[in-house]
KOLNU-775718 format. One line per 2 residues: number of its first residue (from 1); their letters; for each residue x, y, z of N, C-alpha, C, O. Coordinates in nm, 3 decimals. Layout:
N
NUM = a = X,Y,Z,X,Y,Z,X,Y,Z,X,Y,Z  ...
! end
This chain:
85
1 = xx = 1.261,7.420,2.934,1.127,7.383,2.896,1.056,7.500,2.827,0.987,7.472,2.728  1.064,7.630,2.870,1.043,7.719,2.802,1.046,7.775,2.701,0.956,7.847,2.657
3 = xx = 1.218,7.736,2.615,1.251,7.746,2.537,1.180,7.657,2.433,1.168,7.695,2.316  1.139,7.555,2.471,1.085,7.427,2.398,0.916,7.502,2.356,0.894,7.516,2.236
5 = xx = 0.803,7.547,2.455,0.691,7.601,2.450,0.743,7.717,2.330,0.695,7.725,2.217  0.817,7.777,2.368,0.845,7.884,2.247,0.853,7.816,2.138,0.744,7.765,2.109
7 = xx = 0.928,7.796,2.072,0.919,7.733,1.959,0.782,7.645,1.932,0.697,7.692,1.857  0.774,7.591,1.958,0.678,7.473,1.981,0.525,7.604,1.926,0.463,7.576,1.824
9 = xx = 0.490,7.720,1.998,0.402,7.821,1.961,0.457,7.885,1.819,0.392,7.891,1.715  0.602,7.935,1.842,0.643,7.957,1.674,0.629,7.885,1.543,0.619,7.927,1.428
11 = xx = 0.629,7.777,1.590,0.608,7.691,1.440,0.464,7.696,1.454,0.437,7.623,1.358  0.360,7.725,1.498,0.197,7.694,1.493,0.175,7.819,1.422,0.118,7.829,1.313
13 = xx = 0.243,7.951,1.517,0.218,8.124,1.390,0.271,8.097,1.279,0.214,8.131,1.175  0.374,8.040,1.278,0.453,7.998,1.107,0.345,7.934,1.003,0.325,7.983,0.891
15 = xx = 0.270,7.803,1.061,0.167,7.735,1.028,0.049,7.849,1.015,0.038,7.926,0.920  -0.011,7.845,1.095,-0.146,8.014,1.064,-0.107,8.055,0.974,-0.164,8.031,0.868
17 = xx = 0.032,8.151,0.982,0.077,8.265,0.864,0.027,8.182,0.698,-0.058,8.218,0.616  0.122,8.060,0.696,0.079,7.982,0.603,-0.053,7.955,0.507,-0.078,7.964,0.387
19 = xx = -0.121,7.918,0.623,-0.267,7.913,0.579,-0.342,7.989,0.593,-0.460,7.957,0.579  -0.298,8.145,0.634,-0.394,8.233,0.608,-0.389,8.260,0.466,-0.483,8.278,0.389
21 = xx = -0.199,8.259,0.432,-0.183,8.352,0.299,-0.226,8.229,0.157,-0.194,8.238,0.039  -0.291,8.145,0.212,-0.349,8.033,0.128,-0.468,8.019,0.163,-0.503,7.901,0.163
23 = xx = -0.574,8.120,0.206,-0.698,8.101,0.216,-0.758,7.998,0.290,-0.881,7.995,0.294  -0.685,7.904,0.356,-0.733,7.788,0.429,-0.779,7.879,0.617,-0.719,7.875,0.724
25 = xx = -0.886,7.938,0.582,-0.910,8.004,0.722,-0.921,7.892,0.876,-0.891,7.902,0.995  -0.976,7.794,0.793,-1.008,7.681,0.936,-0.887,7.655,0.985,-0.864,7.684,1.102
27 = xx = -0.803,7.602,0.915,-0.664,7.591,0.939,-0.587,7.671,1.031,-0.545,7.633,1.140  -0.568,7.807,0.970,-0.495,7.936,1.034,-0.559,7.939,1.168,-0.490,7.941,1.270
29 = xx = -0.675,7.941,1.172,-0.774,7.964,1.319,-0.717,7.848,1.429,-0.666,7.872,1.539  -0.738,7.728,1.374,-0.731,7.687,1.463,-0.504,7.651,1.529,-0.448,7.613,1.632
31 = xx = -0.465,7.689,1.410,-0.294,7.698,1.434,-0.304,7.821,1.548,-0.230,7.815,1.647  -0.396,7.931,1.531,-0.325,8.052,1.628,-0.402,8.017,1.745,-0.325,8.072,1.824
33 = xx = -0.478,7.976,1.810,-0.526,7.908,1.895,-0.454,7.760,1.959,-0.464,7.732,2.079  -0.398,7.693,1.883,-0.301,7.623,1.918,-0.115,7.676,1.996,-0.045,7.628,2.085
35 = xx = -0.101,7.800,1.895,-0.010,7.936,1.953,-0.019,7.978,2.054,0.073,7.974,2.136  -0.158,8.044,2.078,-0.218,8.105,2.203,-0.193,8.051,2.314,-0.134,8.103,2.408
37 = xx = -0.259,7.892,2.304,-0.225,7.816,2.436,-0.041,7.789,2.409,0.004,7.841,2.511  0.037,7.757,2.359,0.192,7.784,2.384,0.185,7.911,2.446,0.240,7.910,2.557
39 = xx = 0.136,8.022,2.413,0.222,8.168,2.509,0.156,8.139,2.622,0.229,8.176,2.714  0.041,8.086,2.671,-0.030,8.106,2.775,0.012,8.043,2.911,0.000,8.081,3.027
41 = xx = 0.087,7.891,2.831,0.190,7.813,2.932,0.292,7.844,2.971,0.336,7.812,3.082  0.374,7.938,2.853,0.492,8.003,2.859,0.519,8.085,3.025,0.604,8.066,3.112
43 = xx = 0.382,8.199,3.012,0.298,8.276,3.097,0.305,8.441,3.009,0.287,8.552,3.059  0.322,8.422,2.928,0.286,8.557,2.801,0.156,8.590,2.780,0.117,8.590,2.663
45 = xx = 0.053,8.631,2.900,-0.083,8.637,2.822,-0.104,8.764,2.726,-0.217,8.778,2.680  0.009,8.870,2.688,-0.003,8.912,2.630,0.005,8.861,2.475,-0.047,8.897,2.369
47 = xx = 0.056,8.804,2.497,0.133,8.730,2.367,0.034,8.636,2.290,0.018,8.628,2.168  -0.053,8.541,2.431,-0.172,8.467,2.380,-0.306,8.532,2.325,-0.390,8.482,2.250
49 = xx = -0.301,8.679,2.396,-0.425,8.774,2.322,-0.418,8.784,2.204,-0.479,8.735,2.109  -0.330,8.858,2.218,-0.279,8.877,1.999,-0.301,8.746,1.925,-0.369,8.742,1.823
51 = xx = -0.251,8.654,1.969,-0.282,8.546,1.884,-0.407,8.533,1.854,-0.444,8.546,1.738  -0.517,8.500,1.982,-0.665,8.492,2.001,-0.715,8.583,1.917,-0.816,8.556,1.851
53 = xx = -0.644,8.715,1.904,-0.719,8.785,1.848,-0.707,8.784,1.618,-0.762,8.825,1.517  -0.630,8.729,1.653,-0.601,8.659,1.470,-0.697,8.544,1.452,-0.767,8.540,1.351
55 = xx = -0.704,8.435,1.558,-0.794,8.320,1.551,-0.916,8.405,1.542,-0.974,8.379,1.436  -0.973,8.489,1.606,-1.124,8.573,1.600,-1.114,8.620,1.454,-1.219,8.614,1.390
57 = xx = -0.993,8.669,1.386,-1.013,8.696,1.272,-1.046,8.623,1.160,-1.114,8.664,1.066  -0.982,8.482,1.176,-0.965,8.361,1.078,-1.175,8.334,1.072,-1.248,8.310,0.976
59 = xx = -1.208,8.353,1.222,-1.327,8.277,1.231,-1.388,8.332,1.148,-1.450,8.264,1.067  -1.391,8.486,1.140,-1.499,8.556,1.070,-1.458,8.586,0.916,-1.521,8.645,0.828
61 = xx = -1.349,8.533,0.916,-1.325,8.528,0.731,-1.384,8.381,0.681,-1.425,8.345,0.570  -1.375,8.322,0.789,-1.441,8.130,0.718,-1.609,8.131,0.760,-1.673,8.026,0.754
63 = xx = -1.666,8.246,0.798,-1.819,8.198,0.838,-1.860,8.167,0.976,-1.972,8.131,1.012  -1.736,8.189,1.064,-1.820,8.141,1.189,-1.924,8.174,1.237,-1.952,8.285,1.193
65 = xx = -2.022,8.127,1.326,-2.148,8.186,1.437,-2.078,8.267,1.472,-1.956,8.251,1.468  -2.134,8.373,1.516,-2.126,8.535,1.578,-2.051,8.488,1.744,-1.955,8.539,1.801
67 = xx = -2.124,8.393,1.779,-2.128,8.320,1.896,-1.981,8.271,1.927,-1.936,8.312,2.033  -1.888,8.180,1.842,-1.764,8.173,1.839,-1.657,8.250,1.825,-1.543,8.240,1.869
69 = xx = -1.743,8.376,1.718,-1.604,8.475,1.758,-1.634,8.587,1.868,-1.560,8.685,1.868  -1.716,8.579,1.943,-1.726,8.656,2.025,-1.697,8.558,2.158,-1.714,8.613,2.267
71 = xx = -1.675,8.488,2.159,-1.572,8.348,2.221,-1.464,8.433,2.269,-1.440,8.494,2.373  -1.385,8.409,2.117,-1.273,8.455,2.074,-1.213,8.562,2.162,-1.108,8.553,2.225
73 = xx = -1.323,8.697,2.155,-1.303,8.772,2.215,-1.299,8.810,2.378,-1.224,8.878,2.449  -1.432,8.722,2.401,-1.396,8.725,2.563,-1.246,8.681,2.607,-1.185,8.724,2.705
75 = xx = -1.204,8.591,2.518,-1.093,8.498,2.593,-0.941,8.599,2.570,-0.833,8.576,2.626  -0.967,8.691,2.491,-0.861,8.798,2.454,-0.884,8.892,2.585,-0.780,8.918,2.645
77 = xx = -0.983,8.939,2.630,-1.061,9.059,2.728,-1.018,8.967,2.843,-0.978,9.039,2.935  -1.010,8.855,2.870,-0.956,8.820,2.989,-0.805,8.762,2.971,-0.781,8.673,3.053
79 = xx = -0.712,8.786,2.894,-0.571,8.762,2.889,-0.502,8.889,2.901,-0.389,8.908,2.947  -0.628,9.017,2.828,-0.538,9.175,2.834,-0.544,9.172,2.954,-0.435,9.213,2.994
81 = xx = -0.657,9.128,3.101,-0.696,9.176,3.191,-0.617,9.103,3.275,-0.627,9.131,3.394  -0.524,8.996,3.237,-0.407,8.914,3.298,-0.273,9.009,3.287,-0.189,9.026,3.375
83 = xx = -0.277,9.065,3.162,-0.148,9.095,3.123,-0.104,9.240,3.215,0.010,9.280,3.236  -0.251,9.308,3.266,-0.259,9.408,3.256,-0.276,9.517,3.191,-0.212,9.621,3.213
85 = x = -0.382,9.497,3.090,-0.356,9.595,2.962,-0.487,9.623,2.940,-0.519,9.698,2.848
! end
């Protein structure tokens, strides 16, 4: 089943990567956030930070409220604080 969540998160960074390098920010944001939660089930919260923390990036290249990407960030500050980091 694991193996399945993996992939299953790989093709969503594949997707992001995609639509970042095509300017579609809404897109990418919401693919690495779709990623995030794959590593998070996996139990990789390291793995889901980094992601979170690309979705925080996507937000603030498309315009988000200050408010959403600082979302973003809490939810990274409590996955390092899972991971131990």
């Amino acid at each position: 089943m694991q193996f399945l969540l993996l992939s299953w998160a790989l093709r969503w960074v594949q997707a992001g990567n995609h639509y970042r390098t095509c300017r579609a920010y809404r897109k990418a944001k919401l693919c690495y956030e779709k990623a995030a939660q794959g590593q998070e089930r996996v139990g990789t919260p390291y793995g889901g930070a980094k992601l979170l923390e690309q979705a925080a990036q996507m937000a603030l290249k498309e315009g988000a409220p200050a408010s959403d990407v600082a979302g973003f960030y809490q939810q990274c500050r409590a996955l390092y604080a899972e991971a131990g980091r």
